[in-house]
C-alpha positions in Angstrom: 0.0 0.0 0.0 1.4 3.5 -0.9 1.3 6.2 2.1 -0.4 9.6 0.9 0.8 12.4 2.0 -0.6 15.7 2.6 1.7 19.2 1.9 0.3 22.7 2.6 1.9 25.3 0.2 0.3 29.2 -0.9 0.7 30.4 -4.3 2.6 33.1 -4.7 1.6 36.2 -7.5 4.6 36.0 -10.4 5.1 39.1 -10.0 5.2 40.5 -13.4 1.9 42.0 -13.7 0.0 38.6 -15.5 -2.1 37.9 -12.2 -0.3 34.4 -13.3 0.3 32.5 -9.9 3.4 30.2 -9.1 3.0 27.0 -6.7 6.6 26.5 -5.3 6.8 22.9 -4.1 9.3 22.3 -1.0 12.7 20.5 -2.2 11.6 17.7 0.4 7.9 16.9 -1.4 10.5 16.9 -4.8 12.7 14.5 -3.5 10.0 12.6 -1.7 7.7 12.3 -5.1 10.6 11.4 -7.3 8.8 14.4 -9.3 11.6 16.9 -11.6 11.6 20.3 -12.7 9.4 20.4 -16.5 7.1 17.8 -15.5 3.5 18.1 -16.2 1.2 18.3 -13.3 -2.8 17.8 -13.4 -4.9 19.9 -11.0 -8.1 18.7 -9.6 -10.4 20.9 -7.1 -11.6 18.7 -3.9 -15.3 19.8 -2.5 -13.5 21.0 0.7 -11.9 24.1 -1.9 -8.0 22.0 -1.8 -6.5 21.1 -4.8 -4.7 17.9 -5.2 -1.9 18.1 -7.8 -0.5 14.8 -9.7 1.9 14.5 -12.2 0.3 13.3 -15.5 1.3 10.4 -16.6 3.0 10.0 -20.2 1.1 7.9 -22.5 3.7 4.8 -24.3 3.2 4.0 -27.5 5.2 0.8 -28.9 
């Protein structure tokens, strides 16, 4: 059984005038995840307002 576990993190305004936001994910939830700067992250809303954040998964084709 994989462990899930939860990280609290507040996105922060870019800063360049965009209203673009930036999530900055703690080097330990990087290292934990296995997860890399460039991957490609899916974003789902929960009923409680959170957002839970995955990596997508890269489709194989042989």
């Amino acid at each position: 059984m994989v462990e899930s576990r939860s990280w609290l993190v507040t996105c922060q305004d870019a800063g360049d005038g965009s209203g673009d936001l930036m999530l900055i994910l703690p080097d330990e939830f990087m290292a934990e995840s296995g997860w890399s700067i460039g991957e490609e992250l899916n974003f789902e809303q929960q009923e409680d307002g959170s957002w839970r954040v995955s990596k997508m998964e890269k489709n194989v084709s042989i």
